[in-house]
C-alpha positions as CSV (number, residue, x, y, z in Angstrom):
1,X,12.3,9.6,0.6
2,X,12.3,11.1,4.1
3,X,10.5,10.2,7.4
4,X,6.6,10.9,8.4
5,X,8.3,13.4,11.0
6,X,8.1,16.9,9.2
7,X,7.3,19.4,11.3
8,X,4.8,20.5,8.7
9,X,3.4,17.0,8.1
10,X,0.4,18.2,8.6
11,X,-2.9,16.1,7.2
12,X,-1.6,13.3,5.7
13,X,1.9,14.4,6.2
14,X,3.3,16.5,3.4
15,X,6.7,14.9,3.7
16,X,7.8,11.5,1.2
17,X,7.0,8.4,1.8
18,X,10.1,6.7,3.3
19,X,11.5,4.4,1.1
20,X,10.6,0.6,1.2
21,X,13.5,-1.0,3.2
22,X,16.4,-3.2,1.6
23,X,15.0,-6.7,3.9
24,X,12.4,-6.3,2.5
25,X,12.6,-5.7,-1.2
26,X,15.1,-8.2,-0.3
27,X,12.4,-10.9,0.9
28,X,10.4,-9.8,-1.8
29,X,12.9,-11.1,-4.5
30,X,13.6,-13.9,-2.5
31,X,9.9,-15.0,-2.2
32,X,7.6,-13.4,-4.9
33,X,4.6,-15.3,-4.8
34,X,4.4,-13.8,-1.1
35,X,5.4,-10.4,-1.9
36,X,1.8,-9.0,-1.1
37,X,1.9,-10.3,2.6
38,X,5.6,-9.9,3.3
39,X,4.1,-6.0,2.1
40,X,1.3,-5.9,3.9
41,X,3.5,-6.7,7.6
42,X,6.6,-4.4,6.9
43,X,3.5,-2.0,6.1
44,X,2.1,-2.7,9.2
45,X,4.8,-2.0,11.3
46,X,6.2,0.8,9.7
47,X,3.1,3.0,9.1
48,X,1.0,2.6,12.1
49,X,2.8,4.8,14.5
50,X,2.7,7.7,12.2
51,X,-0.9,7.2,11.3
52,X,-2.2,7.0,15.3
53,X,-0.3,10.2,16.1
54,X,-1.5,11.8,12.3
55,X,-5.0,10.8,13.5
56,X,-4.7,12.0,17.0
57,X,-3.7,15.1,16.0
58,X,-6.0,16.0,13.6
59,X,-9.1,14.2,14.8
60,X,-10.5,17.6,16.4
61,X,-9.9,19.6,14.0
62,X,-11.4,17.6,10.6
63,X,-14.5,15.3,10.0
64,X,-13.4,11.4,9.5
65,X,-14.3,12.1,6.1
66,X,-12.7,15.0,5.4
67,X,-9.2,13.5,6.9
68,X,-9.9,10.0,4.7
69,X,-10.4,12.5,1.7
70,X,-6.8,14.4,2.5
71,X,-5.3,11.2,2.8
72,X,-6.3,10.0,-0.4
73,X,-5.5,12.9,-1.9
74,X,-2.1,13.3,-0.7
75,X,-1.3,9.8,-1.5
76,X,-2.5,9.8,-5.1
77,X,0.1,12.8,-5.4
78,X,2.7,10.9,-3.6
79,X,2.0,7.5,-5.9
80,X,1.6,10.0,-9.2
81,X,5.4,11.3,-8.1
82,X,6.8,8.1,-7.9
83,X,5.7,7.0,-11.2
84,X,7.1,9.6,-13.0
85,X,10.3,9.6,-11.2
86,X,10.0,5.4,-12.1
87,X,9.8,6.6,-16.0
88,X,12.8,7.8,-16.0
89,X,14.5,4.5,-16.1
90,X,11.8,2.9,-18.6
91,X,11.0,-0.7,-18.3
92,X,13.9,-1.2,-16.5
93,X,12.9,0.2,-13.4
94,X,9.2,-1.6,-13.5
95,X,9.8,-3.9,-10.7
96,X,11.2,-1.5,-8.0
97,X,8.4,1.0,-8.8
98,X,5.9,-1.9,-8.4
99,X,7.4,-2.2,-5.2
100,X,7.3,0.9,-4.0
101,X,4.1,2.1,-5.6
102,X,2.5,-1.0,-3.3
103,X,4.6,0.6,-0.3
104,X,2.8,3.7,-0.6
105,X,-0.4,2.3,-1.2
106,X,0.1,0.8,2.2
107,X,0.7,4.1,4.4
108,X,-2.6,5.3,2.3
109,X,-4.8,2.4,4.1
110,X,-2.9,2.6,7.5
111,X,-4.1,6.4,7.2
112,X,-7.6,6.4,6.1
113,X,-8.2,3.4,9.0
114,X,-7.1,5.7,11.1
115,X,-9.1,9.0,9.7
116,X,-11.7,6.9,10.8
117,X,-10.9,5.5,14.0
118,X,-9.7,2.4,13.7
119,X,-6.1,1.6,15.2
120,X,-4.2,1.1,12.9
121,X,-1.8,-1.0,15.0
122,X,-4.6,-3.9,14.9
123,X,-3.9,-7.0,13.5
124,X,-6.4,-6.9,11.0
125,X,-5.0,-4.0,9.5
126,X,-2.5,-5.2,6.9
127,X,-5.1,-8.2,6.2
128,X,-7.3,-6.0,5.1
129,X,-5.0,-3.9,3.3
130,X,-4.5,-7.7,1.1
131,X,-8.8,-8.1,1.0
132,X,-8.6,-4.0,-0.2
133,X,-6.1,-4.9,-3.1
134,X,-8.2,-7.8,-3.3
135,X,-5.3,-10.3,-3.1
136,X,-8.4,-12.2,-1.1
137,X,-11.6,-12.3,-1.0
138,X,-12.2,-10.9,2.5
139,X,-10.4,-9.6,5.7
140,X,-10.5,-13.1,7.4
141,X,-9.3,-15.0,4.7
142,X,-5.9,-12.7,4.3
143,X,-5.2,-12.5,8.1
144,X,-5.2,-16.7,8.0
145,X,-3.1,-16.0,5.0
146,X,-0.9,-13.6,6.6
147,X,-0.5,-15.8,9.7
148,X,0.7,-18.4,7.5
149,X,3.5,-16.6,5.6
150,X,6.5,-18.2,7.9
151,X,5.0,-21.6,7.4
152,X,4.5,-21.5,3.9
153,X,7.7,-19.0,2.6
154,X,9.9,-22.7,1.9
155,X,7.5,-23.7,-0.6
156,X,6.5,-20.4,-2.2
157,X,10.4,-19.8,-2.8
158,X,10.8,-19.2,-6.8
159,X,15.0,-20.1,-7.4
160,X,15.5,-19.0,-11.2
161,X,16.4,-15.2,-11.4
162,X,14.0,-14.8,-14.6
163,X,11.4,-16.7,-13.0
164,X,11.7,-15.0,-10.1
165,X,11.3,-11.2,-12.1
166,X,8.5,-12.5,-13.9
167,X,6.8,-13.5,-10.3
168,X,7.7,-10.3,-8.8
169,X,6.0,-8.5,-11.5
170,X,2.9,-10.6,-11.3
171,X,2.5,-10.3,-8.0
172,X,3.1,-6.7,-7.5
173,X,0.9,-6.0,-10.4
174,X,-2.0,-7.7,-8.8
175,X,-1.4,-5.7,-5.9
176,X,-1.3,-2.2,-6.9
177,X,-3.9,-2.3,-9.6
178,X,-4.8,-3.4,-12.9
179,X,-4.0,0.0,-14.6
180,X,-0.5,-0.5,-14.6
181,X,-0.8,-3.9,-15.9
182,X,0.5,-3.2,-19.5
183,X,3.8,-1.2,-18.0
184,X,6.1,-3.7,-19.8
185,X,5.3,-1.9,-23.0
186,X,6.4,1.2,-22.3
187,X,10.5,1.2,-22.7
188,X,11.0,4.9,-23.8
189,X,11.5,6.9,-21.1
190,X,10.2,10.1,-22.1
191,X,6.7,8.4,-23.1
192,X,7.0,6.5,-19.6
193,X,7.5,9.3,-17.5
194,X,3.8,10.6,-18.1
195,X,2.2,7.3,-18.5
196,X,3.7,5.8,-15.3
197,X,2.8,9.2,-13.4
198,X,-1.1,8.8,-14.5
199,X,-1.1,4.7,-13.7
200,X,-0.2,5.0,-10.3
201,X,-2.6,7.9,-9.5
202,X,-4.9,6.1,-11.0
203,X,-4.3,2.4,-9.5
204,X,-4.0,4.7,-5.6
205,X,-7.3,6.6,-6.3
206,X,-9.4,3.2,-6.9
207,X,-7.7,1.8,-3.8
208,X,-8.6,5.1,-1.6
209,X,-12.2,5.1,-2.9
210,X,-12.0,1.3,-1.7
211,X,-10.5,1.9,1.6
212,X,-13.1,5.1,2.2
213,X,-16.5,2.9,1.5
214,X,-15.2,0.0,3.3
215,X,-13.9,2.2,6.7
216,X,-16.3,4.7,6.5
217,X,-19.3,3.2,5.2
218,X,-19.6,-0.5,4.8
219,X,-21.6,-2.6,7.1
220,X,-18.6,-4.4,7.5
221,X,-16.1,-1.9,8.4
222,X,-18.5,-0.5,11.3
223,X,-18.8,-4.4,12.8
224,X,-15.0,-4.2,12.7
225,X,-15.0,-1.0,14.5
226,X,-17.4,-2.2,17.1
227,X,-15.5,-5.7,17.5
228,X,-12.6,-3.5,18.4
229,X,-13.6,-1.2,20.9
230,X,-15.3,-3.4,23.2
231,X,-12.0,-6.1,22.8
């Protein structure tokens, strides 16, 4: 995986996704039963640049709507590739394309906030990137949560290694989607390849469809928006 500086990025960016660092599949491992907001932050930080100046660029050129719509699309193509590359390595390779798949389903909300003018930089970004994957139940809730993750990281900590796997899959499956809950059955990775492929583009669709109502139509989304520009 590359950076989001392509020349040709273009809408969306039509270079990969970089890859999710090392601290923080790292942290991750080390703290599972955080692993949506340690996510959610590294997220944060590493996709809101990209998505102002995306934004920017484009804003003149496309509708909101139309941009939201690219990004989803793009992103859905992005999460389908990783799945099938993920399939290659059969259940082995489940909890690293959990990871990941929750990676790029972060860049996908950091853009479509930003199709629709909100900055992505603000705080309440990556919380409600956690009330979108509906690790809670709203916005506020997950930025309290989110402030909290320092505070609380000592007693989340899971020490066995199995325990720990089976966490990190739990978590991570909560986070990117339902559809890929019944991954651990597929072991063959010729019959993974496609079904990984179709779970991800499926479990990144839902999310866009999410993100789209909630930025660009939800009563909520335009108090948000409002809150924000006269702060």
């Amino acid at each position: 995986m590359t950076t989001d500086s392509h020349p040709g990025a273009g809408a969306a960016g039509r270079d990969p996704v970089d890859a999710m660092p090392g601290s923080l599949w790292e942290r991750v491992r080390d703290d599972p039963l955080r692993a949506p907001e340690h996510i959610a932050l590294a997220a944060s930080e590493r996709f809101a640049p990209p998505a102002e100046r995306w934004a920017a660029e484009w804003r003149s050129r496309r509708s909101p709507h139309e941009l939201a719509r690219i990004a989803r699309r793009r992103h859905v193509g992005i999460a389908r590739l990783e799945g099938a590359l993920a399939g290659i390595g059969g259940a082995f390779a489940i909890a690293p394309d959990l990871a990941a798949l929750a990676w790029i389903q972060g860049r996908l909300i950091f853009f479509i906030a930003a199709a629709y003018g909100f900055d992505p930089r603000h705080p309440m970004r990556p919380a409600e990137l956690l009330a979108l994957q509906e690790i809670y139940p709203t916005p506020a809730e997950a930025r309290a949560g989110l402030d909290g993750v320092g505070r609380l990281m000592a007693t989340s900590y899971v020490a066995s290694r199995l325990e720990r796997e089976k966490a990190i899959r739990s978590r991570l499956i909560r986070v990117v989607g339902g559809a890929v809950a019944k991954r651990t059955v597929f072991r063959i990775p010729l019959v993974s390849v496609p079904i990984f492929a179709a779970q991800n583009a499926r479990a990144t669709a839902r999310l866009g469809d999410r993100a789209i109502a909630y930025y660009g139509g939800s009563a909520a989304g335009r108090v948000q928006r409002t809150r924000e520009g006269s702060s």
